[in-house]
C-alpha positions in Angstrom: -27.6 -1.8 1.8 -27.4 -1.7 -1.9 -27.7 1.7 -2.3 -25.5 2.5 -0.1 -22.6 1.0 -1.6 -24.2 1.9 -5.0 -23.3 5.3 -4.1 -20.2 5.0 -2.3 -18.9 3.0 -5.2 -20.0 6.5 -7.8 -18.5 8.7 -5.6 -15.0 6.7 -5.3 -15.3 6.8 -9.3 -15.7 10.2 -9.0 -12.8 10.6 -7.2 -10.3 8.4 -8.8 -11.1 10.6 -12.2 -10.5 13.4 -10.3 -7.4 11.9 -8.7 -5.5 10.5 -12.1 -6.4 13.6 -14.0 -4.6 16.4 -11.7 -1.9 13.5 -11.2 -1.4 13.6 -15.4 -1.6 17.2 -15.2 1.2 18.2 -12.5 3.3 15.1 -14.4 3.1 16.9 -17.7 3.8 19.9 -16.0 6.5 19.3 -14.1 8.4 17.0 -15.9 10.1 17.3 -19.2 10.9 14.4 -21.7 12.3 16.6 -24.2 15.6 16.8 -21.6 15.9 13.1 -22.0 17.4 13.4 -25.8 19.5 16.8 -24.8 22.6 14.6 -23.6 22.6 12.0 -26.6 25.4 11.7 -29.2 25.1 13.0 -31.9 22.1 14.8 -30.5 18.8 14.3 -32.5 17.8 17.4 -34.6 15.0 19.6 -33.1 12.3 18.0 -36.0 13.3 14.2 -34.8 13.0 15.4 -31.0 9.2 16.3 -31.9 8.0 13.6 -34.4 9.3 10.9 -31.6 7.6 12.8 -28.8 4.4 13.7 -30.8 3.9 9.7 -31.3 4.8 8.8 -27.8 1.9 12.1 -26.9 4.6 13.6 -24.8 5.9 16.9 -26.8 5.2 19.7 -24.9 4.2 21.8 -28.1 1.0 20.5 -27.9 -1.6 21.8 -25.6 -1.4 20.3 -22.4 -5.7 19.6 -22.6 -5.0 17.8 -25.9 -2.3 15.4 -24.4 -4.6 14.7 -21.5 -7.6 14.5 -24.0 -5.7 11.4 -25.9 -4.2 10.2 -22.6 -7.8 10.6 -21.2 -9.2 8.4 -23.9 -6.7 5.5 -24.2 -7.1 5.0 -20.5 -10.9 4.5 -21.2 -9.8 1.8 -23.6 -7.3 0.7 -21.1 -4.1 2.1 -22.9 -1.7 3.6 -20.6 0.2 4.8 -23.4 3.8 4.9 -24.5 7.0 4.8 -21.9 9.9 7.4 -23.0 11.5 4.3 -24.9 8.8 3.7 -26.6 7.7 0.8 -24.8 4.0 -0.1 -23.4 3.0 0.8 -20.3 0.8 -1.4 -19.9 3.2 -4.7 -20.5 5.4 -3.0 -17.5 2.9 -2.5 -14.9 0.9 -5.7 -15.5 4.2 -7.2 -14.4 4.8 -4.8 -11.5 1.2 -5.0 -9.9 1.3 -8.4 -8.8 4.5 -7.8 -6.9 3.4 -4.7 -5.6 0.2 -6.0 -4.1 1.1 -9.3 -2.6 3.4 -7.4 -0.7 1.0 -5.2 0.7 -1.7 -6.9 0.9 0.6 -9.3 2.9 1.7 -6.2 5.0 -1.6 -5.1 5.3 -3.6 -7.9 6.8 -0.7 -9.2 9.3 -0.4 -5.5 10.5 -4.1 -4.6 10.7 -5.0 -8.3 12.6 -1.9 -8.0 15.5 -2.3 -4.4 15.6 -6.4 -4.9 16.3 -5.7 -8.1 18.9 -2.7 -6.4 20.6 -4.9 -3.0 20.8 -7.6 -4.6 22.3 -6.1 -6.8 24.6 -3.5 -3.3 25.9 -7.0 -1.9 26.7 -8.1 -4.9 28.7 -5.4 -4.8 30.6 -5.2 -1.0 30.7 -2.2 0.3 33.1 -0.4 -3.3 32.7 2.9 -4.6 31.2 1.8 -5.6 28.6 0.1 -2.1 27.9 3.2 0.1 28.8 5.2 -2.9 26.9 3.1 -2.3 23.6 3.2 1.5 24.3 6.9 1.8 24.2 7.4 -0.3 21.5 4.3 1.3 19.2 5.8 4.8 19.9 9.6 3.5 19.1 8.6 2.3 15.8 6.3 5.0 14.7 9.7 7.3 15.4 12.0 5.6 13.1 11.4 6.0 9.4 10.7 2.9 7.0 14.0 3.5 5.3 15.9 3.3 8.5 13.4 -0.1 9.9 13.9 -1.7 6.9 18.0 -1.5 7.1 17.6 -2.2 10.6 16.0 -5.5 9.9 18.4 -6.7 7.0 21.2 -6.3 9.7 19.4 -8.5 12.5 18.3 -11.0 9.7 22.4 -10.7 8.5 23.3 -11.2 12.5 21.0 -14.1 12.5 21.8 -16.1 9.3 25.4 -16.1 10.4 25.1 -16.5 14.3 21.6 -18.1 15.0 21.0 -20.3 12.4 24.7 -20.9 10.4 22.4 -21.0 7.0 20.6 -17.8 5.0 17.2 -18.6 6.7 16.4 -14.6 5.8 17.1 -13.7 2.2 17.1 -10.0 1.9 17.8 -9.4 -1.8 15.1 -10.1 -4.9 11.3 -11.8 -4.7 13.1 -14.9 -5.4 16.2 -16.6 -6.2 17.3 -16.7 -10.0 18.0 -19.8 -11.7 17.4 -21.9 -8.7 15.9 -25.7 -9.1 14.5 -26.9 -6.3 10.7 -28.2 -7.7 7.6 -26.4 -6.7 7.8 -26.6 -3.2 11.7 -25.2 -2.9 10.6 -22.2 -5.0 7.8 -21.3 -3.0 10.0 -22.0 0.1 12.5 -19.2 -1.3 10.0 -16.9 -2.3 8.6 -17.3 0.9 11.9 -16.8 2.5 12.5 -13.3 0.5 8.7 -12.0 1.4 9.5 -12.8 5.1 11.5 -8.9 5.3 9.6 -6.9 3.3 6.7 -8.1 5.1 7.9 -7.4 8.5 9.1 -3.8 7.3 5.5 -3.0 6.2 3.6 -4.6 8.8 5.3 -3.2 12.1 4.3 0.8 11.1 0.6 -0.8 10.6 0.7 -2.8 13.6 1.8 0.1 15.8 -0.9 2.5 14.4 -3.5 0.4 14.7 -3.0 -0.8 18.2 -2.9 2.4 19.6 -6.4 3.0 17.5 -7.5 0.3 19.0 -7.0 0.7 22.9 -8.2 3.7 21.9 -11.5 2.7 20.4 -11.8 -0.3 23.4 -11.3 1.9 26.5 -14.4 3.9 25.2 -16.6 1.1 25.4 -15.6 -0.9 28.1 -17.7 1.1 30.7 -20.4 1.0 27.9 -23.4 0.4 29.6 -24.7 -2.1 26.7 -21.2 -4.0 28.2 -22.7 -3.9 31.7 -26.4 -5.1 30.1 -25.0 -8.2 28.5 -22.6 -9.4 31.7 -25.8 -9.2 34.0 -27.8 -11.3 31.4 -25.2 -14.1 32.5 -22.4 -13.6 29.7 -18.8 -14.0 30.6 -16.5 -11.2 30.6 -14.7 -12.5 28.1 -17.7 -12.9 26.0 -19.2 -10.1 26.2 -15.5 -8.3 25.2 -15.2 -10.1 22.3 -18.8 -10.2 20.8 -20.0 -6.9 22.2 -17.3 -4.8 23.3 -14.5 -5.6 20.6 -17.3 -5.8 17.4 -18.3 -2.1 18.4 -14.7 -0.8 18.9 -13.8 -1.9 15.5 -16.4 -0.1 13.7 -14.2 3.2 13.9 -11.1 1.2 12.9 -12.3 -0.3 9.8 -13.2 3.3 8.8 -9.5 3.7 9.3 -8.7 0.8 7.3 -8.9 2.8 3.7 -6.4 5.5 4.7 -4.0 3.3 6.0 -3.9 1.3 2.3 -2.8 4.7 0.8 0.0 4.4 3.8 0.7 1.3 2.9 1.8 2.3 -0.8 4.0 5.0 0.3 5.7 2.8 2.3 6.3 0.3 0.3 8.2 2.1 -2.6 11.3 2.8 0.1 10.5 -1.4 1.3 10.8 -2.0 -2.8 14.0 0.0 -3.4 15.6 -1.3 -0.6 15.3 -5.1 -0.8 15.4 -5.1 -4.4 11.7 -5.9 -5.4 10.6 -4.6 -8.7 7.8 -3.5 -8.0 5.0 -0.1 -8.5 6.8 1.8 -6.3 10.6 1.4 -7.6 9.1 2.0 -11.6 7.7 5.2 -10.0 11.1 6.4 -8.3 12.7 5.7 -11.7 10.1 7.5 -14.0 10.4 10.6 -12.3 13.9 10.2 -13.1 13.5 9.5 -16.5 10.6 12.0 -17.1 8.2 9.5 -18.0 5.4 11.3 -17.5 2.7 8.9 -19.1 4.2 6.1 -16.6 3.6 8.2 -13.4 0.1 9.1 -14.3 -0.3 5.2 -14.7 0.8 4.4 -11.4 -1.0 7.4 -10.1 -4.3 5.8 -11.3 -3.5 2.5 -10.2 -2.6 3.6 -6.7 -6.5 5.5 -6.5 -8.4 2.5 -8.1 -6.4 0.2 -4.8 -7.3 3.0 -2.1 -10.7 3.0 -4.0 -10.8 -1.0 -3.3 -10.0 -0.3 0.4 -12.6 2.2 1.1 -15.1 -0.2 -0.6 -14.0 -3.0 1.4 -14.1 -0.9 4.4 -17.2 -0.2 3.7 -18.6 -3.5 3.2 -16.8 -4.1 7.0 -18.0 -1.2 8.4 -21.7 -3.0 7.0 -21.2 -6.2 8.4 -20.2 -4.4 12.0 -23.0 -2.1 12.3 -26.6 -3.1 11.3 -27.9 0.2 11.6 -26.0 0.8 8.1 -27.2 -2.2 6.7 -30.8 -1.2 7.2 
């Protein structure tokens, strides 16, 4: 069992390197941070343009392997570098990380956990309401983009805060309310109140993929004959479904579970943008912007080392499911 995640875990660091390198690369490529100082007045002679470039390791006179060379070795020392301002990086996205996670990680295990229980329980009742129900619904949400879900909710919370409830009960702007004193509990309260969207947005896409998964994954071994084997030694239906039947159809779906995390951080920079979180995924729209190119590779790294997390945890699920892989 050791072993095996020994060498899982070298061959995710493998791939993360690989990952954040070619994600510098195509940044310093592609962007261009001398264009930031073309519209300033006066404009900055050509020798200033360098020097402040040069120290920031962002002039493209240098060769591109000797920019990645000292990026490469300040993010062994972990040093992200220099912003275009001049700022760190690393002071920005210490900040931005913890937003960007709670939110999905939030996301992530309310989808997974009704998208797993509303799979499985479609499949049990295969041909039913509740399984057309869940169909429809899963296919109507996997049609309309996050951008347009998200909108879609801030008008129904709007609808309801002024006709259902006659109070903001859904605060759709911000992580939390500025300036407000209300003591510990009225804080969380409010923050609690602002995750409740975001949450929703992210979690309804994850919920509708994974159920279908799972029906999926369920229909294939309820005619199992290991099923039939542990009903006629005198279990229940119902227990034999859930320890049997259901711990077997998951074992494909926590496979699933990495891939879904890398979903998971697409969607959220459009959930960020929209309800005004400041999080990993707005900084990115807005380096690209700004050419910050030693920013982007940041958040490119940081995104691999979270689906590298995943994959091990998925892993270490995928263990606990099937003995066969911890022997």
């Amino acid at each position: 069992m050791a072993g095996f995640l020994a060498r899982r875990l070298l061959s995710y660091v493998v791939l993360v390197a690989v990952a954040a390198s070619l994600a510098y690369l195509l940044a310093a490529v592609a962007l261009d941070p001398r264009s930031n100082y073309a519209d300033r007045t006066p404009k900055p002679p050509p020798g200033v343009v360098d020097a402040q470039l040069t120290a920031l390791n962002l002039n493209d006179k240098t060769p591109l392997l000797q920019r990645y060379a000292v990026w490469a070795g300040g993010v062994v020392r972990g040093d992200f570098g220099k912003t275009v301002t001049g700022a760190s990086v690393n002071d920005d996205l210490a900040r931005r990380m913890g937003v960007t996670f709670r939110l999905i990680l939030l996301g992530l295990v309310f989808g997974s956990l009704l998208g797993v229980a509303v799979g499985a329980y479609a499949a049990v009742r295969q041909y039913g309401w509740f399984d057309r129900l869940s169909a429809g619904l899963s296919f109507l949400v996997l049609a309309v983009p996050v951008v347009v879900l998200a909108n879609m909710l801030i008008l129904l919370a709007s609808w309801a805060n002024d006709n259902l409830f006659g109070t903001q009960v859904f605060l759709v702007s911000g992580e939390y309310t500025g300036g407000l004193e209300a003591g510990f509990w009225g804080q969380l309260l409010d923050r609690l109140q602002h995750l409740v969207l975001p949450t929703v947005s992210l979690s309804l896409g994850l919920t509708a993929v994974f159920s279908r998964y799972q029906r999926n994954m369920m229909l294939d071994v309820l005619g199992a004959d290991f099923l039939r084997t542990a009903m006629a030694k005198g279990l229940s239906r119902r227990r034999a479904l859930v320890t049997h039947g259901l711990r077997t159809a998951l074992i494909p779906v926590v496979t699933y579970f990495a891939f879904t995390f890398g979903v998971l951080l697409t969607g959220a920079t459009f959930t960020e943008k929209i309800f005004g979180w400041h999080g990993l995924g707005e900084q990115l729209i807005n380096s690209i912007f700004t050419n910050d190119v030693n920013t982007v590779a940041a958040i490119s790294l940081l995104a691999a080392v979270a689906v590298l997390f995943a994959a091990l945890a998925a892993d270490l699920l995928h263990a606990a499911l099937d003995p066969r892989v911890r022997a």
